[in-house]
C-alpha positions in Angstrom: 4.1 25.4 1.4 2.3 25.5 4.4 -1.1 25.6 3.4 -0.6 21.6 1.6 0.8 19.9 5.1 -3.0 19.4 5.8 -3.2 17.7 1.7 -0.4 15.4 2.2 -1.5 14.6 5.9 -4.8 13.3 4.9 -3.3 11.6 1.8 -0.6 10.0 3.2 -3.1 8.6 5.2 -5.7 7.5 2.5 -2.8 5.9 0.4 -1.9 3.8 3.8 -5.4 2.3 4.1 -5.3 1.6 0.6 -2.3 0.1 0.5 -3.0 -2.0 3.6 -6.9 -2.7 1.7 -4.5 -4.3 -1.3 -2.7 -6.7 1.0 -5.9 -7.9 2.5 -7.5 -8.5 -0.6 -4.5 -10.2 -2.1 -4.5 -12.4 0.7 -8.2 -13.1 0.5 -7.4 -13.8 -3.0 -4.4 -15.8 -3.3 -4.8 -18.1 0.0 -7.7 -20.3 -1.5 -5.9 -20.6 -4.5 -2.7 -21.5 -2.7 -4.4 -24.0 -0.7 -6.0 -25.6 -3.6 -9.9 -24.7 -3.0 -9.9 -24.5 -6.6 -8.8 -27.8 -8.6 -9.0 -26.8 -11.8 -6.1 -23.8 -11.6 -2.4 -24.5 -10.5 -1.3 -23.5 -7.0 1.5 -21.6 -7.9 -1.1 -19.2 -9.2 -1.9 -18.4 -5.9 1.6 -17.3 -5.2 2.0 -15.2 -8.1 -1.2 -13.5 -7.4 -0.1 -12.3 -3.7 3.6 -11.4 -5.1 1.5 -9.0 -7.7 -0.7 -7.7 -4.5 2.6 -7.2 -2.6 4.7 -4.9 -5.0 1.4 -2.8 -5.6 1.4 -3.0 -1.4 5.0 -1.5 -1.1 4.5 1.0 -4.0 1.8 2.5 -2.2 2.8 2.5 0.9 6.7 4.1 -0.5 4.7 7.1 -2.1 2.9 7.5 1.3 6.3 7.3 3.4 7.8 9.8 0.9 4.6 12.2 1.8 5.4 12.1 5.5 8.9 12.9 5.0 7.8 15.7 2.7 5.3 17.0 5.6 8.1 16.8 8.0 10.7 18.7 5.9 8.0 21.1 5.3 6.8 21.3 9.1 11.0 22.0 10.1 11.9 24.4 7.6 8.5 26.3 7.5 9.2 26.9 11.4 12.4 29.2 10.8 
């Protein structure tokens, strides 16, 4: 199990950015619509458009959390 602490290193860190990419363009997304920029669609669609953003945010991010504690339970019981 060694050998794939370098795997799930890297991709923890890849899923990270891309979660953090998500919440920036979900913000960039729903804020105009929020603040109405746009006066033909409702704001509320603005909100439901971050929430979406969010949860795929905090999925991300959980899968890349449960990688580092993997690495770490690895690294500890790898170094009996």
């Amino acid at each position: 199990m060694q050998k794939y602490l370098f795997f799930l290193k890297c991709s923890s860190v890849v899923i990270k950015v891309a979660a953090w990419i998500f919440l920036f363009f979900g913000a960039m997304g729903s804020v105009p619509l929020f603040l109405g920029k746009f006066p033909d669609s409702p704001r509320w669609m603005g909100l439901v458009i971050l929430a979406v953003y969010l949860f795929i945010f905090f999925v991300f991010f959980l899968i890349a959390k449960m990688a580092d504690i993997l690495v770490e339970i690895i690294d500890t019981t790898g170094k009996d």
